[in-house]
C-alpha positions as CSV (number, residue, x, y, z in Angstrom):
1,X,41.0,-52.4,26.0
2,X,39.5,-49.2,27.2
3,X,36.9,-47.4,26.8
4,X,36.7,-44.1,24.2
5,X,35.1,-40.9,24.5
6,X,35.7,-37.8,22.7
7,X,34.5,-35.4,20.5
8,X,34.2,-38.0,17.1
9,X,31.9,-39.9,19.9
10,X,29.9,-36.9,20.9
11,X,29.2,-35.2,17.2
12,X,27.7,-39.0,15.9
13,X,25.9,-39.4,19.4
14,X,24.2,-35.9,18.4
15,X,23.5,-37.4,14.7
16,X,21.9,-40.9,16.4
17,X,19.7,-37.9,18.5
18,X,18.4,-36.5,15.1
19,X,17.7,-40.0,14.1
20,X,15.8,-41.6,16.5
21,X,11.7,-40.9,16.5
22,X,10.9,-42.5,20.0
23,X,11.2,-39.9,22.9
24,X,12.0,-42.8,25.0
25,X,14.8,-43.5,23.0
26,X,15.8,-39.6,22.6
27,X,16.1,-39.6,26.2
28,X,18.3,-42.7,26.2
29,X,20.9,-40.6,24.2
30,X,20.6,-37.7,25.8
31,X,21.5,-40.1,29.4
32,X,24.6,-41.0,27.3
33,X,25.5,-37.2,26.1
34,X,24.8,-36.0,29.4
35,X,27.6,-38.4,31.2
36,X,30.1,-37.8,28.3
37,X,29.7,-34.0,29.1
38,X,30.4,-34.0,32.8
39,X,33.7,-34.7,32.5
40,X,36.4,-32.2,34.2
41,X,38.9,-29.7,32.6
42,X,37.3,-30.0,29.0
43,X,37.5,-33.9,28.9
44,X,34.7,-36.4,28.0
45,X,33.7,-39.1,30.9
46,X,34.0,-43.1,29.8
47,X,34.3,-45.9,31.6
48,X,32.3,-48.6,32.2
49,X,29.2,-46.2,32.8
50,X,29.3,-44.8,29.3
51,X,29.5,-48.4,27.8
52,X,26.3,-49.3,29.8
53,X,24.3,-46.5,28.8
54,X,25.2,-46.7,25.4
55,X,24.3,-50.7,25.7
56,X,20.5,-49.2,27.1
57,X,20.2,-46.8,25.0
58,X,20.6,-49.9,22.1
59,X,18.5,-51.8,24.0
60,X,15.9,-49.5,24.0
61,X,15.9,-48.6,20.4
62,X,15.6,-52.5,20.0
63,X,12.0,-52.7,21.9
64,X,10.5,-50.1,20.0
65,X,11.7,-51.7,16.9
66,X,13.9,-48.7,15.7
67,X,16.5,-50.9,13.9
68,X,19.0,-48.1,12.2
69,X,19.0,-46.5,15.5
70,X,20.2,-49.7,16.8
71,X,22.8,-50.1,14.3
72,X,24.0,-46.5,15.0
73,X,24.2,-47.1,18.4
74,X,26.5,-50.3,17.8
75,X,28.6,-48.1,16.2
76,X,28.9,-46.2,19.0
77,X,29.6,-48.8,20.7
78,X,31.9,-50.7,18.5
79,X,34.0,-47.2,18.4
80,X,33.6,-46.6,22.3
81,X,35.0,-50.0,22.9
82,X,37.8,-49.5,20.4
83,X,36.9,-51.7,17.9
84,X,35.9,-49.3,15.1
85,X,39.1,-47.2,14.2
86,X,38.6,-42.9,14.2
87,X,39.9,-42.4,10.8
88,X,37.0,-44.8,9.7
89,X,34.3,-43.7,11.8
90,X,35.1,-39.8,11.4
91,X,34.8,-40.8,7.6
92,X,31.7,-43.1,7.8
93,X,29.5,-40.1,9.6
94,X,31.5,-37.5,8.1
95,X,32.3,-35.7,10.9
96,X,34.3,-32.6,10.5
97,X,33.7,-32.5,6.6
98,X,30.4,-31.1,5.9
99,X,29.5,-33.9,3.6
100,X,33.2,-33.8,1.7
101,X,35.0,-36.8,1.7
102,X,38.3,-36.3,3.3
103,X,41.0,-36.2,0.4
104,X,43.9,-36.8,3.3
105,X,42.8,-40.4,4.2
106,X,41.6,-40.9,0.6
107,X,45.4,-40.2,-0.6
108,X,46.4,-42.3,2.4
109,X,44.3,-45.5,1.4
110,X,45.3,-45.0,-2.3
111,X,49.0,-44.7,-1.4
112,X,48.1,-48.3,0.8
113,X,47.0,-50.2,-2.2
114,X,49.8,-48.7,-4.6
115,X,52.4,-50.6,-1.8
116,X,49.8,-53.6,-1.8
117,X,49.6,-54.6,-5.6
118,X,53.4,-53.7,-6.0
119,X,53.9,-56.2,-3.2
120,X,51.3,-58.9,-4.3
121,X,52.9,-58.5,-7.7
122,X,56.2,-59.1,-6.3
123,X,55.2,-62.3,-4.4
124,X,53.3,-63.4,-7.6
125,X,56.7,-63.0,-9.8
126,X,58.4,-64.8,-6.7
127,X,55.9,-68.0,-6.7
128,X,56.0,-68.5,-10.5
129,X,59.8,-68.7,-10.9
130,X,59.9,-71.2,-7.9
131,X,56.9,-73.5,-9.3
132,X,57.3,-72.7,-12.9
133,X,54.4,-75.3,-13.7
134,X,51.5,-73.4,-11.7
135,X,48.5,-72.2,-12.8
136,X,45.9,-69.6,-12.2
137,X,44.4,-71.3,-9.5
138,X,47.4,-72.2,-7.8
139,X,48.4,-68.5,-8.3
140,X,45.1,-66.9,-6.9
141,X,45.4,-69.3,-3.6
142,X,49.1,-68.3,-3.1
143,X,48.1,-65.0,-3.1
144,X,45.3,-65.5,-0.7
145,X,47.1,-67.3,2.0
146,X,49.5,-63.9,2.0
147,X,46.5,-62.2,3.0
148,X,45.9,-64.5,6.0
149,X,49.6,-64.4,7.0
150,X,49.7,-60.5,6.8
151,X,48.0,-60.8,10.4
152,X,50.6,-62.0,11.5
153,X,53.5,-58.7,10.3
154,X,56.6,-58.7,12.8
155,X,58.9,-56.2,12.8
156,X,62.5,-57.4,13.4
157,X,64.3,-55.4,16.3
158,X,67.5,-55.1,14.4
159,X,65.8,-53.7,11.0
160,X,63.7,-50.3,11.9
161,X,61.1,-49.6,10.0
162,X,61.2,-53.0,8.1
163,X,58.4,-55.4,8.4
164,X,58.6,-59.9,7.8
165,X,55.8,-61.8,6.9
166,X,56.8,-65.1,7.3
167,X,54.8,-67.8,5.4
168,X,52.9,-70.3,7.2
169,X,52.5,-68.3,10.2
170,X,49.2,-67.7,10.3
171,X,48.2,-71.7,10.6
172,X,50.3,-72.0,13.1
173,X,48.8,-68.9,15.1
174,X,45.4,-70.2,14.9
175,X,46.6,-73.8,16.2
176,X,48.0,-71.8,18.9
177,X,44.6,-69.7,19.5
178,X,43.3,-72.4,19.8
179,X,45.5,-74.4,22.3
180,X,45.4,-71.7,24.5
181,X,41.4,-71.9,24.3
182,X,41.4,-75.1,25.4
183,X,44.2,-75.7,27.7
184,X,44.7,-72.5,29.5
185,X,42.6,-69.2,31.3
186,X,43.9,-66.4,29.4
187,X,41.9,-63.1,28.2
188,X,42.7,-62.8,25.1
189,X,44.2,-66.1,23.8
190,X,44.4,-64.6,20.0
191,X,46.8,-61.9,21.2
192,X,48.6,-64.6,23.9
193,X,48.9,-66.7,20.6
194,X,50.3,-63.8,18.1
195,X,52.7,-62.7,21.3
196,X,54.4,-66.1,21.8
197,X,55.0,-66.7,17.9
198,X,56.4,-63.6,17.4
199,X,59.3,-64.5,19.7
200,X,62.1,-65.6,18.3
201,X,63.3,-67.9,21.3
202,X,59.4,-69.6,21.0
203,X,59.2,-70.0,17.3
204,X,62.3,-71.3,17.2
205,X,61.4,-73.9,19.7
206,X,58.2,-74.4,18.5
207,X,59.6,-75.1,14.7
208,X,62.2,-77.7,15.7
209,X,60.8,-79.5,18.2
210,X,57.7,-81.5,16.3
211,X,57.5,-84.1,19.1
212,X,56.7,-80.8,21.7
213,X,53.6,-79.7,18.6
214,X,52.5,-83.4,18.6
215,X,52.3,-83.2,22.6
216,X,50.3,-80.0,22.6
217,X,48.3,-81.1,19.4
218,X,47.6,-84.8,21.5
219,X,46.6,-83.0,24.4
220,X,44.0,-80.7,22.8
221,X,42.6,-83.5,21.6
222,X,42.6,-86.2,24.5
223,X,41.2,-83.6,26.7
224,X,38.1,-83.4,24.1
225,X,37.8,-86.7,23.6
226,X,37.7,-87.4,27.5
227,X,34.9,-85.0,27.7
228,X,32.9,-87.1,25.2
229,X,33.4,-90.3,26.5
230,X,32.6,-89.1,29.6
231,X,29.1,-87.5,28.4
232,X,28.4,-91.0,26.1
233,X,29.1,-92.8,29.6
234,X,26.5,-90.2,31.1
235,X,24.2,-90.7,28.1
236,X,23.9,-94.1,28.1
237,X,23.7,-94.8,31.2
238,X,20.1,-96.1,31.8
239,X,19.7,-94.6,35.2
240,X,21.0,-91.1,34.4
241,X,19.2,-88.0,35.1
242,X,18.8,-84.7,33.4
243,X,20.8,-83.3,36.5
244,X,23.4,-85.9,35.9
245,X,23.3,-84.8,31.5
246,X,23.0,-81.2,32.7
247,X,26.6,-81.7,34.6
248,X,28.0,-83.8,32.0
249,X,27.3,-80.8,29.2
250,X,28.6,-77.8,31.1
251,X,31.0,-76.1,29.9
252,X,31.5,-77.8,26.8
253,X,29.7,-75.5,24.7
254,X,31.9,-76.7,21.6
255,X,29.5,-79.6,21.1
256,X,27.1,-77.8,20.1
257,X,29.2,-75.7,16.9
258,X,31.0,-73.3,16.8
259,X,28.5,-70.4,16.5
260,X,28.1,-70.6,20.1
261,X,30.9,-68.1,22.2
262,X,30.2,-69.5,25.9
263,X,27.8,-69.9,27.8
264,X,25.5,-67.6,30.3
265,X,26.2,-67.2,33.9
266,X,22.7,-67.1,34.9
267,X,20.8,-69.8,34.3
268,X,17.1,-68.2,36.2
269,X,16.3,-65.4,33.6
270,X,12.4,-64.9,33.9
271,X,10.8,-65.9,37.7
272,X,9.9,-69.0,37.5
273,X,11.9,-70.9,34.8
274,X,15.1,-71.9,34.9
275,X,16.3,-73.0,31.1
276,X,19.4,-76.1,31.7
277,X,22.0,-74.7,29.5
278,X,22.0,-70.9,28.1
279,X,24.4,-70.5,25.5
280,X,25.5,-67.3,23.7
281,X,25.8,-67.0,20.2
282,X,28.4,-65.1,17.8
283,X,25.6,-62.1,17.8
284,X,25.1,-62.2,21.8
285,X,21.5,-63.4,21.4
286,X,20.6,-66.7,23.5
287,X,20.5,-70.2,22.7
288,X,18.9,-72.4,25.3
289,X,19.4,-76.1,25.4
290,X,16.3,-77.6,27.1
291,X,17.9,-81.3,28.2
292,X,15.4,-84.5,28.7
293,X,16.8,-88.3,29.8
294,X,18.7,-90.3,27.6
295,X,18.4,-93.6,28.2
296,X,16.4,-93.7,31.1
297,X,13.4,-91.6,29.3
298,X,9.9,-93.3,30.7
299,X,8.1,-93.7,27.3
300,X,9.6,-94.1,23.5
301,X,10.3,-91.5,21.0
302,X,8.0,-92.0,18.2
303,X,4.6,-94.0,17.5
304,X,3.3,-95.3,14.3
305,X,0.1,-92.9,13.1
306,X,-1.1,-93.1,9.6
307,X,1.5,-95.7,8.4
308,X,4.2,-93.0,9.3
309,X,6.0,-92.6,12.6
310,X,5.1,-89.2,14.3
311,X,6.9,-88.0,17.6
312,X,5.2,-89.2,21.1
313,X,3.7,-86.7,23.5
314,X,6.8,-87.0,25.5
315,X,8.8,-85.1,22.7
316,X,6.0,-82.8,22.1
317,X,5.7,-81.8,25.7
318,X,9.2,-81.0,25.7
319,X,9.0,-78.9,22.6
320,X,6.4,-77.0,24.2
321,X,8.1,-76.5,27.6
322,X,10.9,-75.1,25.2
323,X,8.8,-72.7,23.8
324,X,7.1,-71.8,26.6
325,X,10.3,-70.5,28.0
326,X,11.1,-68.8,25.0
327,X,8.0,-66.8,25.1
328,X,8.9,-65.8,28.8
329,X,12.0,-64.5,27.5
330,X,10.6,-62.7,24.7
331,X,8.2,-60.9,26.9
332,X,10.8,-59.9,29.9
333,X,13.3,-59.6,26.6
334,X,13.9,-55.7,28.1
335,X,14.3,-56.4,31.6
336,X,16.9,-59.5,30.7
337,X,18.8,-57.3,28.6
338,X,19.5,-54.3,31.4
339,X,19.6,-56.7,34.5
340,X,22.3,-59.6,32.6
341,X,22.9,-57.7,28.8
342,X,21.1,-61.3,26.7
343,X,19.6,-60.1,24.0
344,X,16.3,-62.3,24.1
345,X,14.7,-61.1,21.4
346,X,16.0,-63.3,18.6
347,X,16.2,-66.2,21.4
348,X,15.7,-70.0,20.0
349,X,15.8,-73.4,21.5
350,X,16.6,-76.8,20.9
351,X,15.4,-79.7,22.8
352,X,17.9,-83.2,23.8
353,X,15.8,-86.3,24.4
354,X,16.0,-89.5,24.0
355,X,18.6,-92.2,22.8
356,X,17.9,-94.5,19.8
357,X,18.5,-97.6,21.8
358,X,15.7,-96.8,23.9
359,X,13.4,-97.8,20.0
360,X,15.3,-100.4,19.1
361,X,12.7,-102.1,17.3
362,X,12.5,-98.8,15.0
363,X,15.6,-97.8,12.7
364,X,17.9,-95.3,14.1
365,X,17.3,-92.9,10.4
366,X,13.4,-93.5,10.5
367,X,13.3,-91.6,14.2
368,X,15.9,-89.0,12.7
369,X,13.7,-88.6,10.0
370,X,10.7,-88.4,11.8
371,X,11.8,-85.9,14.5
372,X,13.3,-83.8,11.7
373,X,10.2,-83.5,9.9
């Protein structure tokens, strides 16, 4: 993917200019202008530069709590980095209409859905002949699994300008994805995934042969569940370290859900703390995981107080080690952001301690409860 910059770029950087009240931020955007415009022969500059200065300029627009600017700037961004279309974003600033909407892409969409309902209504004529029993429902979610599929289009080398949308094929894609995730180093395993199906020689092989998808599918699988019996060995072994859980947890983001994307490089973010696993989420803000012993933990989890049970000081001191770091981060949330671009700012924590065998005296669901509550 590269990276964009033209004249669309420049014209809504000028409108984010207008916008922004902040002369720190003004100067930001004028930074990003200013590098777009020293380009040679009557061409705009990009690269890498124009992405990071457009990532500042965000960032600052963030820590003076400008939040539209910072939406405009993702934009910029988002269509910098190729991942907002120019049709749409010329039309979503409207750019070289004066305020008109541009008829041209409006006949174009309209002309779009015309082929879309003729073809939905095609496929739904199709799926009630073959299941002449079905009803709505079944109608409604045979319709929306074509929309899932349509991701998928290939276009036959021996039919120009026809398209196949083959049925099924977008399951199979995201098994794929997801294979590739797991089992393999590739950049952009959704793209690997769509390349390999759309081979005929592949998808051949990878129809008929169900013992090769049960290998594949097995492997995913037993290479997960090693990891975990390798962390419950970790976790419950009674002379285990943090170190040693620490080890055991990276790189297996996954077991946390799937909102997390990875996990930081750095682990030092603000001098003197070091958080023990930093994860990313979906919206590239951070996620630490502060990790405490398992089964070797010194003192118990809870304590009876008032006829309830309460977390020990052991768990509250690591809650507040927790948020002590996330105070740090808030506070350097600027510096983090241009030095390792972590948006700290909407940063949380959760803490890992303890094991319920270390209580057993005390039910498993009354210490649930009571470090829930």
């Amino acid at each position: 993917m590269g990276v964009r910059s033209d004249f669309s770029l420049d014209l809504q950087l000028e409108y984010v200019h207008k916008q922004a009240a902040s002369d720190e931020v003004k100067r930001a955007v004028t930074s990003v202008l200013q590098h777009m415009r020293t380009g040679r022969g009557g061409h705009r500059r990009g690269g890498k530069v124009l992405v990071q200065l457009l990532a500042q300029a965000r960032g600052h627009a963030a820590s003076v709590g400008e939040w539209e600017v910072v939406r405009l700037l993702q934009d910029s961004l988002d269509y910098a980095e190729e991942r907002i279309l120019q049709p749409e974003f010329n039309e979503r600033y409207r750019l070289f209409q004066d305020g008109i909407r541009n008829r041209s892409l409006r006949q174009f969409v309209a002309n779009m859905l015309e082929i879309k309902f003729k073809y939905v209504a095609e496929a739904g004529r199709e799926f009630l002949d073959q299941h002449p029993g079905a009803d709505v429902d079944d109608l409604l979610a045979y319709i929306n699994s074509l929309s899932h599929d349509a991701r998928y289009l290939v276009a036959p080398e021996g039919r120009p300008g026809r398209y196949s949308l083959f049925r099924g094929r977008r399951e199979t894609m995201v098994w794929l994805e997801r294979v590739l995730q797991e089992r393999v180093d590739i950049e952009d395993p959704e793209k690997a995934a769509q390349r390999i199906a759309a081979s005929p020689e592949a998808w051949a092989l990878l129809a008929a042969d169900s013992d090769g998808q049960m290998i594949l599918r097995a492997s995913q699988l037993q290479q997960r569940s090693a990891r975990l019996a390798s962390l419950r060995k970790v976790v419950e072994d009674r002379t285990a370290t943090e170190l040693d859980l620490q080890r055991a947890l990276e790189g297996q983001h996954w077991i946390f859900g799937g909102r997390f994307v990875g996990e930081a490089a750095h682990r030092r973010l603000v001098s003197g703390d070091e958080v023990d696993l930093p994860l990313i989420r979906g919206d590239g803000s951070l996620h630490i995981v502060e990790l405490k012993r398992a089964m070797s933990m010194k003192g118990s989890l809870v304590k009876r107080h008032r006829g309830a049970w309460v977390p020990t000081a052991e768990v509250h001191d690591a809650v507040g080690q927790a948020v002590n770091y996330l105070v740090g981060l808030d506070e350097n949330r600027q510096q983090i952001f241009e030095d390792f671009g972590i948006e700290t700012r909407r940063a949380s924590a959760v803490v890992l301690i303890g094991h319920p065998a270390v209580q057993p005296s005390v039910p498993e669901r009354e210490i649930n409860e009571a470090l829930r509550t």
